[in-house]
Structures are given as structure tokens and as C-alpha cells.
C-alpha positions as CSV (number, residue, x, y, z in Angstrom):
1,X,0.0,0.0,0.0
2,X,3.2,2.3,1.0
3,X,4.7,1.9,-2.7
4,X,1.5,3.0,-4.1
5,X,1.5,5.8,-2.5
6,X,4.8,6.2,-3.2
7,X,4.6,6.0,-6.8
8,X,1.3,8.3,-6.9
9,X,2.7,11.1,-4.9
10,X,5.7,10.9,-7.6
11,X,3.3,11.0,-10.4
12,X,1.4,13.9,-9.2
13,X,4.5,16.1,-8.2
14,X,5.5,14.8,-12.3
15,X,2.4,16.4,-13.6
16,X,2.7,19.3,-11.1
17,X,6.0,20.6,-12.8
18,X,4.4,20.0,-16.5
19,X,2.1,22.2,-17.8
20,X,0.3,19.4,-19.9
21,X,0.1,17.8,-16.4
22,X,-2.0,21.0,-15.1
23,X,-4.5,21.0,-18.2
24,X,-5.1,17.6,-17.7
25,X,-6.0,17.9,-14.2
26,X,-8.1,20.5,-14.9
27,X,-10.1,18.5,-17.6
28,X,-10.7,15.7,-15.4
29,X,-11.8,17.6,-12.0
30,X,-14.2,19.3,-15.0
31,X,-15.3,15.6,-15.4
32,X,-15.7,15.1,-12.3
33,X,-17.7,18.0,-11.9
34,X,-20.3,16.6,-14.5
35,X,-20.3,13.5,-13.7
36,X,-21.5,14.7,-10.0
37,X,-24.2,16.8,-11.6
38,X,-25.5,14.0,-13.6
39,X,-25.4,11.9,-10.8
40,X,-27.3,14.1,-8.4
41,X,-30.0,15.2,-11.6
42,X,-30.6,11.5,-12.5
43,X,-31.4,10.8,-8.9
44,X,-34.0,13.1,-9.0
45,X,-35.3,11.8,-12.0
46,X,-35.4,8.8,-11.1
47,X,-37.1,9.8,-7.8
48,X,-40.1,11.6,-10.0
49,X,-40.7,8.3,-12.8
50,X,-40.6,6.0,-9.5
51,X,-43.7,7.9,-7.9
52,X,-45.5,9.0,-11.5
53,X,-45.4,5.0,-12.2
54,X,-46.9,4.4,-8.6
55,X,-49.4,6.5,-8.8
56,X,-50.9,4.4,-12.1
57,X,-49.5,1.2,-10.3
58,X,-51.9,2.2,-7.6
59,X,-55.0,3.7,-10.0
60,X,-54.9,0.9,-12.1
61,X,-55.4,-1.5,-8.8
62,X,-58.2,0.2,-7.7
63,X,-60.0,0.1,-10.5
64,X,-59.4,-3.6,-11.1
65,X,-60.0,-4.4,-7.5
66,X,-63.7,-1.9,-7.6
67,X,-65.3,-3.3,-10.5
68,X,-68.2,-0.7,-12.3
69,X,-71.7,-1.6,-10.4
70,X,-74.3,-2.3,-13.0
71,X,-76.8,0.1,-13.6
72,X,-79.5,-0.2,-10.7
73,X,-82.7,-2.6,-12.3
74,X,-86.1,-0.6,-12.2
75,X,-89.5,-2.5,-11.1
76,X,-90.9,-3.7,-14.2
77,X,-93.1,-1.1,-15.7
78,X,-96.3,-1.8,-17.2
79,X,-96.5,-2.4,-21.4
80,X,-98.2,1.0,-23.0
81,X,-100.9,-0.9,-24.9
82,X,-99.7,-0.6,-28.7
83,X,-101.9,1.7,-31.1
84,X,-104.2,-0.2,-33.7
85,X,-102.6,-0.5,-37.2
86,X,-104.3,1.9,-39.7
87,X,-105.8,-0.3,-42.6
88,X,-104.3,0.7,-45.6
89,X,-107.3,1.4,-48.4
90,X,-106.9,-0.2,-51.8
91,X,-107.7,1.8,-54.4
């Protein structure tokens, strides 16, 4: 573990003295930077489908579970008598 660190403090106090060193640093703290911000927005994200997808999870179950009540049935009503078919005159 001691030579690792050995050979990283060498490798940074390398790049510390080259000024292709320092760019390079700076690109990947950049990176880092982004990759922090994706992180963190993604989490969010994630956070808002997980409870949107829920929410139908859950609507859906209740209508499945509460099933439509048929229409309530009315006392029969009495038949209206029919009206007498008009004889048609021949003529």
C-alpha cells in the first residue's frame, strides 16, 4: 500500500512541474464535476418516474379491484298498450 502511494505522490509532483500535467487535471476535475451533476440530476429523475409509475401502479389496482356496479334494475313497468294499425285502403 506504502509503494502506491509512493509512486502516486511521484506521479502527481510529475504532472505538477508539466504544464500538460496542469490542463489535464483540470479536464478531469471538469469531469468530475459533471459527472457529479449527472449523478445528483438522475437521482431526482429517477425519484419523480418512480412515484409518477406508482401512482398508475396504484389507480390501475383500484379500478381492477372496484369493479363498475351495474346500472340499478327498475321495477318492471307496465307495457303502454300498442296503437291499432291503420288499414291501408286499396284503391
Amino acid at each position: 500500500m506504502n509503494a502506491i502511494l509512493c509512486k502516486l505522490s511521484l506521479l502527481v509532483k510529475k504532472v505538477k512541474r508539466e504544464e500538460e500535467g496542469q490542463n489535464m487535471i483540470s479536464y478531469v476535475l471538469l469531469a468530475a464535476l459533471v459527472a457529479c451533476g449527472a449523478t445528483a440530476g438522475m437521482s431526482s429523475t429517477a425519484s419523480g418516474i418512480s412515484s409518477a409509475y406508482s401512482g398508475i401502479a396504484n389507480n390501475l389496482a383500484t379500478a381492477v379491484q372496484s369493479p363498475a356496479t351495474p346500472p340499478a334494475k327498475n321495477p318492471k313497468t307496465p307495457k303502454t298498450p300498442k296503437a291499432p294499425k291503420s288499414k291501408k285502403s286499396k284503391g
